[in-house]
Backbone as CSV, one residue per row, in Angstrom:
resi,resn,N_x,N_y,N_z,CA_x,CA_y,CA_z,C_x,C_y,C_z
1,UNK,-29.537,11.042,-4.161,-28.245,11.394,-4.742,-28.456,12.233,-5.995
2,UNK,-27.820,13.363,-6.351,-27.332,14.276,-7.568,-27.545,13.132,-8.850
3,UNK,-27.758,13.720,-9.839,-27.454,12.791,-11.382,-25.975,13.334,-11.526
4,UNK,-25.105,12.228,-11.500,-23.649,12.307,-12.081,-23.766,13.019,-13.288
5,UNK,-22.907,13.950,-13.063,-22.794,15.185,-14.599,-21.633,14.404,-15.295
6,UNK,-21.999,14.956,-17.102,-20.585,14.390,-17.866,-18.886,14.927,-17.507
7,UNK,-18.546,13.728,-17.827,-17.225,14.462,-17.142,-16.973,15.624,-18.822
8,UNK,-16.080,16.510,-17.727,-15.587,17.580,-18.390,-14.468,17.542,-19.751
9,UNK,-14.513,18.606,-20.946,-13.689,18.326,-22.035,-12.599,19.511,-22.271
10,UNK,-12.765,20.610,-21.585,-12.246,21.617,-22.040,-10.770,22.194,-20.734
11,UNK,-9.962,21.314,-21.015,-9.029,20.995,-19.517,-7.872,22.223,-20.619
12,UNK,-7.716,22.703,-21.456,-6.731,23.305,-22.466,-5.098,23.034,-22.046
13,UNK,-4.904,21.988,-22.263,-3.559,21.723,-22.085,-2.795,22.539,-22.254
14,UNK,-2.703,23.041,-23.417,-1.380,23.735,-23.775,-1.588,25.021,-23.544
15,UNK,-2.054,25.503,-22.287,-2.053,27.087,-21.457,-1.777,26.642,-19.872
16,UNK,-0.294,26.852,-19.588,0.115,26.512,-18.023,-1.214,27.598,-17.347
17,UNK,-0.869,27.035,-16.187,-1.845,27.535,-14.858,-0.690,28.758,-14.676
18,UNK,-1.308,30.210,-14.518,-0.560,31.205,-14.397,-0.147,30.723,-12.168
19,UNK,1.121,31.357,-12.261,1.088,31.526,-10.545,1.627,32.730,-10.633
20,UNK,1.284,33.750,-10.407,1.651,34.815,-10.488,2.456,35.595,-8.889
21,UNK,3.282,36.234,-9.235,4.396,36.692,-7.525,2.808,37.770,-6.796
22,UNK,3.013,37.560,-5.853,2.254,38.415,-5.223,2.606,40.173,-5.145
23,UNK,1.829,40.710,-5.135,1.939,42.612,-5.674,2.527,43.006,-4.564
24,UNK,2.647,42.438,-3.183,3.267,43.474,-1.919,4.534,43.185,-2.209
25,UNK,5.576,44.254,-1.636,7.201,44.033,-1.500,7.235,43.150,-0.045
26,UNK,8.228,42.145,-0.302,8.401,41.555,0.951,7.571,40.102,1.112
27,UNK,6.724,39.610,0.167,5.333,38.985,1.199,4.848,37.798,0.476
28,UNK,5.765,37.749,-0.993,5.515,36.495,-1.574,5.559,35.252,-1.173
29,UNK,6.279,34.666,-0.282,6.484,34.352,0.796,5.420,33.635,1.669
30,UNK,4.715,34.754,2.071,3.583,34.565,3.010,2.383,33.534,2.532
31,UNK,2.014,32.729,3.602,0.752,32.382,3.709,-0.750,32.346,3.049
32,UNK,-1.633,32.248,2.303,-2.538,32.627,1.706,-3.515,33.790,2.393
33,UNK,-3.722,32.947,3.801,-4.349,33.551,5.001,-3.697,35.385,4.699
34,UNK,-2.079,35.382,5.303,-1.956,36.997,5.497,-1.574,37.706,3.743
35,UNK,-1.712,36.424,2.857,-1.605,37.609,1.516,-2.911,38.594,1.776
36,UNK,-4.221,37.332,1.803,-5.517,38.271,1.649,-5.256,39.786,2.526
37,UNK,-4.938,38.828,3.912,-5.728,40.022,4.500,-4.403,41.193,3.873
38,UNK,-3.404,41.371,3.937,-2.379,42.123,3.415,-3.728,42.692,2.340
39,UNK,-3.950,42.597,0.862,-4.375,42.430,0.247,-5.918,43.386,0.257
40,UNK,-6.435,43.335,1.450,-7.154,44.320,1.862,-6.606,45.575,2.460
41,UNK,-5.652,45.657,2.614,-5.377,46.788,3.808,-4.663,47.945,2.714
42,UNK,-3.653,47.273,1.981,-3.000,47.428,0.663,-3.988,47.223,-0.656
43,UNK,-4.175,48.429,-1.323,-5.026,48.319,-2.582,-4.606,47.573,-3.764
44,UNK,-4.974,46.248,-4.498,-3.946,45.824,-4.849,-3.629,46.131,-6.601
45,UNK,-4.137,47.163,-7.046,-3.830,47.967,-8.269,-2.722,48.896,-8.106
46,UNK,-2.241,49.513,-7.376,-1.250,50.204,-7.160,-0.246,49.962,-5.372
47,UNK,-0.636,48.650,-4.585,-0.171,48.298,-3.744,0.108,49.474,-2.409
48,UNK,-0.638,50.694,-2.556,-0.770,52.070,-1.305,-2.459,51.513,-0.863
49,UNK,-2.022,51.849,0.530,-3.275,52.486,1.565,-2.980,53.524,2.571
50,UNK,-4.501,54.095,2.350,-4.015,55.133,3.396,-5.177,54.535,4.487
51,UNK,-4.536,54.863,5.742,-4.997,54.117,7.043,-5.357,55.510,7.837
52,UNK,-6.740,55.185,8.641,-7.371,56.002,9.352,-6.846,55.877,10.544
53,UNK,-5.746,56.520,11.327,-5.640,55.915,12.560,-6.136,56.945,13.783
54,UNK,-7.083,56.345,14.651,-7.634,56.883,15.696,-7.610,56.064,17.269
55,UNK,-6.690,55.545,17.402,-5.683,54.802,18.740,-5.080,55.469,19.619
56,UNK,-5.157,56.750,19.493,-4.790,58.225,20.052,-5.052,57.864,21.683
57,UNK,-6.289,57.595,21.665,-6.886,57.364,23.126,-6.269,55.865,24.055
58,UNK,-5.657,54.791,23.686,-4.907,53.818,24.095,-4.127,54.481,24.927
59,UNK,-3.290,55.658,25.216,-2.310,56.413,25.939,-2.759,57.397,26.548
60,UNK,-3.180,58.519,25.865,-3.774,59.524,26.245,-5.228,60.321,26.350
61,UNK,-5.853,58.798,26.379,-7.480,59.501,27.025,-8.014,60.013,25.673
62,UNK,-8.890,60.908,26.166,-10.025,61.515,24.829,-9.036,63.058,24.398
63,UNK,-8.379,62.106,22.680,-7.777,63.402,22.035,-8.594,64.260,21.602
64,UNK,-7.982,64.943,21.472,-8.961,66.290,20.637,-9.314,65.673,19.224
65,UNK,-10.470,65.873,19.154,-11.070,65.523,18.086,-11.328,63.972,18.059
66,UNK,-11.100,63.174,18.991,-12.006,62.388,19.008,-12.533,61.850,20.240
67,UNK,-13.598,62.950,20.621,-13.839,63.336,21.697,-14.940,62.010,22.036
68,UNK,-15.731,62.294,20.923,-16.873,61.962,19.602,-17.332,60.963,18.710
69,UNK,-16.185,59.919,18.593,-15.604,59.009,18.002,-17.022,58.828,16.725
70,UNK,-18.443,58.255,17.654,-19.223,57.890,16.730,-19.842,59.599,16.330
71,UNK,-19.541,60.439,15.961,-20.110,61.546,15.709,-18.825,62.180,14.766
72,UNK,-17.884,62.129,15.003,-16.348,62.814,14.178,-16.191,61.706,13.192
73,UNK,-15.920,60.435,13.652,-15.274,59.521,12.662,-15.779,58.437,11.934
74,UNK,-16.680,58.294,12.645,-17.724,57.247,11.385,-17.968,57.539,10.160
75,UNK,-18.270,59.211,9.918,-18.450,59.691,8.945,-17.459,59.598,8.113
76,UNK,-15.693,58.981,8.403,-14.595,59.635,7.550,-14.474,57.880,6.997
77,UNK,-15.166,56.941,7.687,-14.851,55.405,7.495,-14.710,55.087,5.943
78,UNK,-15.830,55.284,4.993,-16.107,55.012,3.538,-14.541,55.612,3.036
79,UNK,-14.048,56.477,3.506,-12.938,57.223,2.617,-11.528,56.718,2.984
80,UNK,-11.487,55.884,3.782,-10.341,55.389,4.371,-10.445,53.621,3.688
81,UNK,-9.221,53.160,3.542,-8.983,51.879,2.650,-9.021,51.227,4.446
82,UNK,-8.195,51.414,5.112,-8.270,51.072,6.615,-8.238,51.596,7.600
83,UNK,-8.689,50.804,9.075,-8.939,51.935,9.936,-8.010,50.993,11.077
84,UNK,-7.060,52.028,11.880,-6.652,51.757,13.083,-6.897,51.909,13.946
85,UNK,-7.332,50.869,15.448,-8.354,51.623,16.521,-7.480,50.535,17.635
86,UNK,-8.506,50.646,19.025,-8.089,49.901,19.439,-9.670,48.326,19.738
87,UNK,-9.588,47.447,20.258,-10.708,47.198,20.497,-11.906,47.166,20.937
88,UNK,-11.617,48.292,22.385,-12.721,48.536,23.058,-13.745,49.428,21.978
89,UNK,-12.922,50.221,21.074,-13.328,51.387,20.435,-14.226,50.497,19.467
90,UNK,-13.504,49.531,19.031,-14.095,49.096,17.704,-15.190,48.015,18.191
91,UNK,-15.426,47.529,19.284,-16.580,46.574,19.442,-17.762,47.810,20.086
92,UNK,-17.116,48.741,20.525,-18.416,49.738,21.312,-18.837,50.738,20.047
93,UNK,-18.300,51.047,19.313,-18.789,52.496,18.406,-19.108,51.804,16.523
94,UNK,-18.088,51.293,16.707,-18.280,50.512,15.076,-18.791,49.295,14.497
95,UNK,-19.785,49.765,13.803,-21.015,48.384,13.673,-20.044,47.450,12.932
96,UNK,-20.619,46.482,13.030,-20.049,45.395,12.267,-20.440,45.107,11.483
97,UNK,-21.871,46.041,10.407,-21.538,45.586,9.494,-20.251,46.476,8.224
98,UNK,-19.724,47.535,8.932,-18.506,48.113,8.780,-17.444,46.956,7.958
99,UNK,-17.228,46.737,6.524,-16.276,45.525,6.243,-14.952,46.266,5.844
100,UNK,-14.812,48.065,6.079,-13.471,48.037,6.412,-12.388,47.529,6.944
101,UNK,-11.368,47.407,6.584,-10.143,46.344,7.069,-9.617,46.708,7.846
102,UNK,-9.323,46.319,9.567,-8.991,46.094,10.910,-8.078,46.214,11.249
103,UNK,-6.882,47.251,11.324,-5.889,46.926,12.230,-5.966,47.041,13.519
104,UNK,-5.757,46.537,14.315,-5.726,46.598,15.960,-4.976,46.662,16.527
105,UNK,-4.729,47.600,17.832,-3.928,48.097,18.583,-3.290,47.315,19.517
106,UNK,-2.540,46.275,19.469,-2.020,45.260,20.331,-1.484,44.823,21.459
107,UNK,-0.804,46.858,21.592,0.223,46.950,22.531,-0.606,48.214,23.542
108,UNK,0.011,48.113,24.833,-0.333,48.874,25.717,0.354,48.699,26.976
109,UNK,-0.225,50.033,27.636,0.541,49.606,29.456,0.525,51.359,29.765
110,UNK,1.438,51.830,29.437,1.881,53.637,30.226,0.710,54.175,29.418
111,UNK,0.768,54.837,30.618,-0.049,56.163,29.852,0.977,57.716,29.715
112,UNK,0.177,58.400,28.984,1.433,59.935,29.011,1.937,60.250,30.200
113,UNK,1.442,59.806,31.312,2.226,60.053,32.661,3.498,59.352,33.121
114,UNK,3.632,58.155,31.970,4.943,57.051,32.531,5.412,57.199,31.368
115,UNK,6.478,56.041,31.111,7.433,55.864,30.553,6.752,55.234,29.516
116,UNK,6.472,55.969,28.404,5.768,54.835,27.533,6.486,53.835,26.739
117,UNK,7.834,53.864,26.538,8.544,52.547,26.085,8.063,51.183,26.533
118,UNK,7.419,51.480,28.059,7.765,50.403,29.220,6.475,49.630,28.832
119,UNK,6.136,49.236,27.065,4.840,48.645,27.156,4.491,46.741,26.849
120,UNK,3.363,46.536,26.898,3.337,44.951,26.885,2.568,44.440,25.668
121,UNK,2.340,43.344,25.300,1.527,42.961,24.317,0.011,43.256,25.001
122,UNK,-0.924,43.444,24.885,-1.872,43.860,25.899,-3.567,43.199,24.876
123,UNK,-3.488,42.075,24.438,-4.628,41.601,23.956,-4.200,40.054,23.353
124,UNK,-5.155,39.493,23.032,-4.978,37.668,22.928,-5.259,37.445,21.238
125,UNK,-4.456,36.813,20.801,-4.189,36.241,19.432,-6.309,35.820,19.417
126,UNK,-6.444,35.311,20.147,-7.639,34.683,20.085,-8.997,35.743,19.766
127,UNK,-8.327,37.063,20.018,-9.680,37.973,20.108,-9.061,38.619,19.337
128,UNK,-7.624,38.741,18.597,-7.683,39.387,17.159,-8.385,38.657,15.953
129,UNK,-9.027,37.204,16.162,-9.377,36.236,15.197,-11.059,36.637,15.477
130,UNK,-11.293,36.413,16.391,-13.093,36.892,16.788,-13.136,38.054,16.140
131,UNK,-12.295,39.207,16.549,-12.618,40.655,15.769,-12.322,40.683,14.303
132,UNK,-11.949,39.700,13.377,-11.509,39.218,12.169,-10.690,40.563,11.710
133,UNK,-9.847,40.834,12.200,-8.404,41.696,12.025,-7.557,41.256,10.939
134,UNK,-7.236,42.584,10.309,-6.382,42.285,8.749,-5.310,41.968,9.329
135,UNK,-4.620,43.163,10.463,-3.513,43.057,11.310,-3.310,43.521,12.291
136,UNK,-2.239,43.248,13.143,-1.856,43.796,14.445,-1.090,44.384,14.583
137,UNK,-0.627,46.050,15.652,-0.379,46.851,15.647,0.239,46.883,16.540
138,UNK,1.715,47.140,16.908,2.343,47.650,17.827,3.716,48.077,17.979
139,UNK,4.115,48.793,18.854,4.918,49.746,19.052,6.110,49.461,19.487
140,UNK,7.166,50.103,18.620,8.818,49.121,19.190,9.369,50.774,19.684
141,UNK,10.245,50.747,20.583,11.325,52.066,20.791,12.379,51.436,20.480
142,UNK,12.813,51.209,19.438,14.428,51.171,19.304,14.857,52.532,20.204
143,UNK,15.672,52.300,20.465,16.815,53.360,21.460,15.998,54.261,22.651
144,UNK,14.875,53.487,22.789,13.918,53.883,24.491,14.235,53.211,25.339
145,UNK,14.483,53.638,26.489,14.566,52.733,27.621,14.517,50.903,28.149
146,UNK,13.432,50.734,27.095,12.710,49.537,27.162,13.106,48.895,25.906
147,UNK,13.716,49.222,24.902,13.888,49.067,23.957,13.795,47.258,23.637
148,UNK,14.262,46.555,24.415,14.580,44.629,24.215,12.838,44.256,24.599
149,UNK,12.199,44.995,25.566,11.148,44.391,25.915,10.217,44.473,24.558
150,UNK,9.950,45.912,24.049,9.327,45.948,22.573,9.533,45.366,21.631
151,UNK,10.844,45.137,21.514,11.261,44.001,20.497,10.649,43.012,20.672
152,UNK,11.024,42.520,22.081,10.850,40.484,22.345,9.158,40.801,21.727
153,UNK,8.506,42.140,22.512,7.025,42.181,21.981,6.219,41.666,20.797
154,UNK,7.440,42.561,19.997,6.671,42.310,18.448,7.196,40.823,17.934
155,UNK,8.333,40.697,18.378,8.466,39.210,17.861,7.416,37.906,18.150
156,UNK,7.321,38.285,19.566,5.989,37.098,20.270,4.895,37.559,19.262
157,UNK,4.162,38.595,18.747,2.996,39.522,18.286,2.914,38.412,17.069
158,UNK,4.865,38.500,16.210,4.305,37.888,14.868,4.331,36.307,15.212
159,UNK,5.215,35.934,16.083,4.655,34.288,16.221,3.436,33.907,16.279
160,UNK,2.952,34.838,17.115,1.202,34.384,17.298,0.381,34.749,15.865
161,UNK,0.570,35.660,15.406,0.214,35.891,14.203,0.453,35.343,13.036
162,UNK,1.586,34.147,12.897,2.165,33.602,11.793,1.034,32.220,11.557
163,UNK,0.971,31.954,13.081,0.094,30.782,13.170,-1.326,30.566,13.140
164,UNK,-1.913,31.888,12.931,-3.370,32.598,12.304,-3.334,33.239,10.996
165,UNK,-2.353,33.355,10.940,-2.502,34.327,9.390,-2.804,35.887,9.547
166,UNK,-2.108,36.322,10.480,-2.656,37.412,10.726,-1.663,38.571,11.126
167,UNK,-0.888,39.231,10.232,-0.108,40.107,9.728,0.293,41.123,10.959
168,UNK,1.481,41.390,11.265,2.166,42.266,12.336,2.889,43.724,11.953
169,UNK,1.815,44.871,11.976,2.381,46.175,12.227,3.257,46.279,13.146
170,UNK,4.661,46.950,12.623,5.121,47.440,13.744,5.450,48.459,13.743
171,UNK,5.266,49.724,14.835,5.214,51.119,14.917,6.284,51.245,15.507
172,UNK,7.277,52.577,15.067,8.509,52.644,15.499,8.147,54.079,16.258
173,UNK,8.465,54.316,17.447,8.072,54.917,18.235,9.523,56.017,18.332
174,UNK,9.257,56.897,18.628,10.343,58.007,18.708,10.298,58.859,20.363
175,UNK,11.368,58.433,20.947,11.469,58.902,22.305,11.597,60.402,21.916
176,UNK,11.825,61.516,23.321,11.751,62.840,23.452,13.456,62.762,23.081
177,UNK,14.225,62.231,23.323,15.637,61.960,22.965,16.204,61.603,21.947
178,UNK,15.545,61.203,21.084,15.876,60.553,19.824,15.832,61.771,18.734
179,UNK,16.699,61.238,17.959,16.819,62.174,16.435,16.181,61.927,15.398
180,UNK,15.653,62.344,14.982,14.413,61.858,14.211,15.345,62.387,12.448
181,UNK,15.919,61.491,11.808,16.771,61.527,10.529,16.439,60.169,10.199
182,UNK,17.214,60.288,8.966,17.191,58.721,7.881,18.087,57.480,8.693
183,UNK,19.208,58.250,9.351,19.649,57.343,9.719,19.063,56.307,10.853
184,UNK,18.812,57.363,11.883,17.785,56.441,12.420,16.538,55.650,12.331
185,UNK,15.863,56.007,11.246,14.461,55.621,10.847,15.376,54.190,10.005
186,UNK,16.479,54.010,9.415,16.868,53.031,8.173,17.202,52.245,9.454
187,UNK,17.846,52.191,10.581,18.051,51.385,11.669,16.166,51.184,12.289
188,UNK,15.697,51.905,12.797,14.489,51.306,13.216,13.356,50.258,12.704
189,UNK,13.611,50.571,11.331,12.907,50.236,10.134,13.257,48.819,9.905
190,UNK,14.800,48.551,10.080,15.413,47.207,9.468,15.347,46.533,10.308
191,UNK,15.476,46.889,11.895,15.466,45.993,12.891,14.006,45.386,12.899
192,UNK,13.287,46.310,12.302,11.409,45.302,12.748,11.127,44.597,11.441
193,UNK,11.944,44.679,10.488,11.887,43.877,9.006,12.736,42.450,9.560
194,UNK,13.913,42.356,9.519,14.403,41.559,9.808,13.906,40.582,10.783
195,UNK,13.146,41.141,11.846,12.383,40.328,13.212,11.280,39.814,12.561
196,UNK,10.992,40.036,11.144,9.206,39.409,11.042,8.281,40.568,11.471
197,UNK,8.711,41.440,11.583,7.615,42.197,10.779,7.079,41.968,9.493
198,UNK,5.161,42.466,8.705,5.230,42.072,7.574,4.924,43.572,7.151
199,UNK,4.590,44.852,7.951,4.574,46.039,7.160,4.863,46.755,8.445
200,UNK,5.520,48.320,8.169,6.157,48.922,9.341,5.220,50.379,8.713
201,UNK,5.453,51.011,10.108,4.537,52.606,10.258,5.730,53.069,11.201
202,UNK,6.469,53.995,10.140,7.212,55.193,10.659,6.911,56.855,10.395
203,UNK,8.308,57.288,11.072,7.805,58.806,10.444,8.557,59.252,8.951
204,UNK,8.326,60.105,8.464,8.734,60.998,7.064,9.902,61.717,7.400
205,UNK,10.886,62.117,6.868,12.121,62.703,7.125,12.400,63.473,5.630
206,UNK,12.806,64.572,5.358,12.538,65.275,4.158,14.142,65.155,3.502
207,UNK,14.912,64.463,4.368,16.325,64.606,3.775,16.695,62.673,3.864
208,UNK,16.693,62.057,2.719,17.185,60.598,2.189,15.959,59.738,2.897
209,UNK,15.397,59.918,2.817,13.750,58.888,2.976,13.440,57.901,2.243
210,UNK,14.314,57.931,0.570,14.581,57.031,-0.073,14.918,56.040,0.363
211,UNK,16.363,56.571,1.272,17.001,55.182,1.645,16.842,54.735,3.152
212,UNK,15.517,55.077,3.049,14.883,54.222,4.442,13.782,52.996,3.748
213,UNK,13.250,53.548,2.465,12.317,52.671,1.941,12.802,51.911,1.176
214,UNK,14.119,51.950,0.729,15.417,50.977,-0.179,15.145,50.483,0.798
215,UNK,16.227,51.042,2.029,16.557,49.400,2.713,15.731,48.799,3.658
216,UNK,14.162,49.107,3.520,13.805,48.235,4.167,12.914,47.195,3.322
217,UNK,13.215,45.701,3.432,12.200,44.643,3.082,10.955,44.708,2.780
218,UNK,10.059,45.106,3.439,8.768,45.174,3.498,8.077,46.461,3.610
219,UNK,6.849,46.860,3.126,6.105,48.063,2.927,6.176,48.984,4.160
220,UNK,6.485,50.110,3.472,6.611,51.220,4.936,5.047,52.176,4.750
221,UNK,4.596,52.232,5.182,3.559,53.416,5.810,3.562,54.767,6.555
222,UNK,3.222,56.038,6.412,4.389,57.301,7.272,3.402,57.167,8.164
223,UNK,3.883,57.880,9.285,3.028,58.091,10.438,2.287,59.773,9.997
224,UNK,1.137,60.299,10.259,0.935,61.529,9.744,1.619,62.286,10.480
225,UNK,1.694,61.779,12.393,1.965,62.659,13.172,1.329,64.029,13.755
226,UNK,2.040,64.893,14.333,1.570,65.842,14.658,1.053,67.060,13.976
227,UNK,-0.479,67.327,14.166,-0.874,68.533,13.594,-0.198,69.349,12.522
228,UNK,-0.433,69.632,11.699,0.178,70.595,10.490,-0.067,71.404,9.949
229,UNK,-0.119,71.987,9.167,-1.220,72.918,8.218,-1.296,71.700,7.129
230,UNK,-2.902,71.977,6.468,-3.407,70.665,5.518,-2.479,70.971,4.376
231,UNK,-2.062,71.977,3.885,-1.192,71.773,2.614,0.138,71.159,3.199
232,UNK,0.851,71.575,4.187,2.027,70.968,4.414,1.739,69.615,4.798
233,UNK,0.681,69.072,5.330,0.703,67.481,5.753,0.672,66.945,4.116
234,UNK,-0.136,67.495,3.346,-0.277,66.907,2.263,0.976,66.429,0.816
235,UNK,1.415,67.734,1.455,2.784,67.641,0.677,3.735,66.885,1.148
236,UNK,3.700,66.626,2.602,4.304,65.276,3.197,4.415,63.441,2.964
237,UNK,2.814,63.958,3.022,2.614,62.430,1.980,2.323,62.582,0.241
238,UNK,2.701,63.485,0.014,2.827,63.317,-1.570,4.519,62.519,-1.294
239,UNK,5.387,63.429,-1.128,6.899,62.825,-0.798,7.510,61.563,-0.549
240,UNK,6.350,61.240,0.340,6.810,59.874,1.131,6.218,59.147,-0.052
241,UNK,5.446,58.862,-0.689,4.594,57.995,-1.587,5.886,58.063,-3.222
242,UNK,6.210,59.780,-2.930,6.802,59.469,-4.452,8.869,58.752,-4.209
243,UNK,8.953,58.364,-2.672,10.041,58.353,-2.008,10.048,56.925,-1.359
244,UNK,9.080,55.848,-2.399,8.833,54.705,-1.848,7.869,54.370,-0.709
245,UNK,7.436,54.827,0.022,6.209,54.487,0.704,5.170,53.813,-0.172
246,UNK,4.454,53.189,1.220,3.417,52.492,-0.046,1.989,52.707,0.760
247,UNK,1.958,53.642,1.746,1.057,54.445,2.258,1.033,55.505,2.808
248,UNK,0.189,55.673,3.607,0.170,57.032,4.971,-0.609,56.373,6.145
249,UNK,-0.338,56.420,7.549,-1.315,56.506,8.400,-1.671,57.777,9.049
250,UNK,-2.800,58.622,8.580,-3.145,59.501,9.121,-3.659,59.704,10.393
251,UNK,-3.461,60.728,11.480,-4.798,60.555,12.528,-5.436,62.054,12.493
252,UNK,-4.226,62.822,13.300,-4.474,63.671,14.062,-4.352,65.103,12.945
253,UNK,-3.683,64.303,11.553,-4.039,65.675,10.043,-5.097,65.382,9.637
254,UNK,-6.060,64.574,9.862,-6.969,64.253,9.751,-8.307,65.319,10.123
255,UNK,-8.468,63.954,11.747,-9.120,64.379,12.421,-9.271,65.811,13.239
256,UNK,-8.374,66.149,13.576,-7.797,67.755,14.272,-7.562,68.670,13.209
257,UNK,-8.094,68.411,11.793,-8.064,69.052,10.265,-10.011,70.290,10.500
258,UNK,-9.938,70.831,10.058,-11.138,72.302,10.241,-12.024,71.636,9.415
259,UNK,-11.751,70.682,8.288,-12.720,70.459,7.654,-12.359,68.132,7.389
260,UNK,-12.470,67.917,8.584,-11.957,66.393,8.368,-12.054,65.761,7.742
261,UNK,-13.617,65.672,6.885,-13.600,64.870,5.486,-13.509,65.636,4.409
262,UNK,-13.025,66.949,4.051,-12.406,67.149,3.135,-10.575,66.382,2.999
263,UNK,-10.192,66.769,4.029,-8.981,66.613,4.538,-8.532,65.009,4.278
264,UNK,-9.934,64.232,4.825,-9.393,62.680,4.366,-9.651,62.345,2.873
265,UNK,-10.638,63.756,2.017,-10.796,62.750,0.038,-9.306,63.339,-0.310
266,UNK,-9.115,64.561,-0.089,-7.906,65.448,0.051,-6.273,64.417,-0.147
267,UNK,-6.092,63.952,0.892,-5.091,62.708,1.072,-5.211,61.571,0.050
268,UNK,-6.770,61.531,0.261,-6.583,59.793,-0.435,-6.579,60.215,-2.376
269,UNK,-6.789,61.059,-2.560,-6.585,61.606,-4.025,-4.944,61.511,-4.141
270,UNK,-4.068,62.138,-2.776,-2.500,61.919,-2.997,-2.157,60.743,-2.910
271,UNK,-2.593,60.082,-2.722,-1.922,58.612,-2.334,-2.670,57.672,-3.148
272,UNK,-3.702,57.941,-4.002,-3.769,57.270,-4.775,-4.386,57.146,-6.234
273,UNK,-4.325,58.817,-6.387,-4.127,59.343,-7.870,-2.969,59.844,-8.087
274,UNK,-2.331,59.823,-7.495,-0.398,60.475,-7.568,-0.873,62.093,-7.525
275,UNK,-1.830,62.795,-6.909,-2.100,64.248,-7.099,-1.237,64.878,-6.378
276,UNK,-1.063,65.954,-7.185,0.033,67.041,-6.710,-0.452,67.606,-5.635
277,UNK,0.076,67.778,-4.512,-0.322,68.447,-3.097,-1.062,69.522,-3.176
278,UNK,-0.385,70.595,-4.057,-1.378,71.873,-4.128,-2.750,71.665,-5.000
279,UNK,-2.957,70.898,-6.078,-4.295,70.056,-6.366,-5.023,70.065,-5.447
280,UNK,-4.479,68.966,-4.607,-5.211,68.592,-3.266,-5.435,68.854,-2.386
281,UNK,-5.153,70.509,-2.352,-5.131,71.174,-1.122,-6.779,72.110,-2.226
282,UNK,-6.123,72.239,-3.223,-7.422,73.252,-3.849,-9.229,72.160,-3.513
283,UNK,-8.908,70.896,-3.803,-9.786,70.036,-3.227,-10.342,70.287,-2.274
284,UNK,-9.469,70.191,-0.941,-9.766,70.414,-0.183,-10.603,71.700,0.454
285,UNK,-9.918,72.577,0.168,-10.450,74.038,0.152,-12.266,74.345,-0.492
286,UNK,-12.062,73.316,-1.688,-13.619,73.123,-2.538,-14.780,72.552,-1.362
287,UNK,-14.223,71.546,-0.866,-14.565,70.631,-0.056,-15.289,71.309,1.232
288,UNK,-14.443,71.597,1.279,-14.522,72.456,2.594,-15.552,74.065,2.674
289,UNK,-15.503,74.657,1.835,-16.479,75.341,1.624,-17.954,74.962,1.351
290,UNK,-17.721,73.573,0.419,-18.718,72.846,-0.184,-19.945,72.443,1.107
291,UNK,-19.470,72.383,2.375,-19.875,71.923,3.270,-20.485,72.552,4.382
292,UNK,-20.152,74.065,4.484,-20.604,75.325,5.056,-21.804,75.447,4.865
């Protein structure tokens, strides 16, 4: 047995035990389990991350530019706060000792040839805990075809997740029919807040974006979306960040970018030095030559 140590003298009564509110919007609330992982994914000095997302291939096969995966994107990992994948990707290409923070791709079913609303939860609470996942990722169509099935989706997603500690993205998906404005994004947005969502990934809208990130509960993230020129993506997420966002998920301004890891210090300087877009485009440009 140990020698019993003296008991202790320095208990300072008269200084309460701080409990301090937790730094995310929405999440004080939560669990210890999904503060952390929240907590990783979200930087917690200024409460933004920008997220690497390369899930491209879950739907549509080998995108451009990540043809390559361990040859294009490993290299961009260190510069990204988190990375979005799906699992096959992340147990075959990404070592483990990688302690970047995990979101995982949850949902699946169509490919670009079907109806992609028409999708399912498509992986087990049990193997988001083996892959030690910050959070889970998936895709709602408000006003798609399928629209109740994605819902019931993400709702089952966060039950299973409430009871692990293990935090529910939900991606608001935009049909070929849909209008892509505030108004609709403040409806897409509220319906996956209200359901238990604990952070949402939409798109950027350049007219009242404010009042998509007012009214929604919990942390919004932009989607980067489709291809751009690097100053205009950049100036996109300068906007969204100074318009309440509390990230970016990049993929395809990224990766499908001429110079990709300029393109990802480029971003993460906007999102989390508050740098002015054209700054960060001159960065980039440095960067990018720097590398020739």
């Amino acid at each position: 047995m140990p020698e019993a140590d003296k008991e202790g003298k320095n208990y300072h009564p008269g200084i309460p035990q701080k409990s301090e509110l937790f730094f995310l919007k929405g999440s004080n609330e939560l669990g210890w389990g999904m503060k952390n992982r929240l907590a990783r994914i979200f930087n917690p000095e200024n409460g933004r991350t920008i997220m690497l997302a390369i899930d491209h291939g879950y739907f549509q096969g080998p995108t451009t530019g990540l043809e390559r995966i361990d040859i294009d994107i490993l290299p961009l990992i260190p510069y990204a706060d988190t990375l979005m994948l799906t699992r096959g990707i992340l147990r075959s290409i990404v070592a483990p000792s990688v302690t970047k923070p995990i979101v995982i791709r949850a949902s699946g079913g169509p490919s670009i040839l079907k109806e992609l609303s028409n999708e399912e939860i498509a992986m087990d609470i049990e193997d988001s805990t083996r892959l030690n996942v910050c959070a889970m990722a998936i895709q709602v169509f408000i006003g798609g075809e399928f629209e109740t099935r994605s819902v019931v989706n993400m709702t089952k997603l966060v039950d299973m997740g409430t009871r692990y500690g293990i935090p529910t993205l939900a991606v608001t998906a935009v049909g070929k029919e849909m209008t892509r404005d505030a108004k609709y994004f403040r409806l897409a947005t509220r319906i996956c807040a209200e359901l238990g969502a604990h952070y949402i990934k939409t798109y950027y809208v350049e007219k009242d974006f404010e009042t998509v990130t007012a009214s929604c509960p919990v942390p919004i993230v932009i989607a980067g979306g489709k291809k751009r020129p690097e100053l205009d993506a950049l100036k996109m997420a300068y906007n969204a960040i100074q318009e309440g966002a509390a990230g970016v998920d990049m993929g395809r301004n990224i990766f499908q970018s001429e110079s990709p890891l300029a393109m990802m210090k480029a971003a993460r300087a906007v999102v989390h030095e508050d740098e002015r877009p054209e700054k960060a485009y001159e960065l980039y440009n440095t960067l990018k030559n720097e590398s020739r």
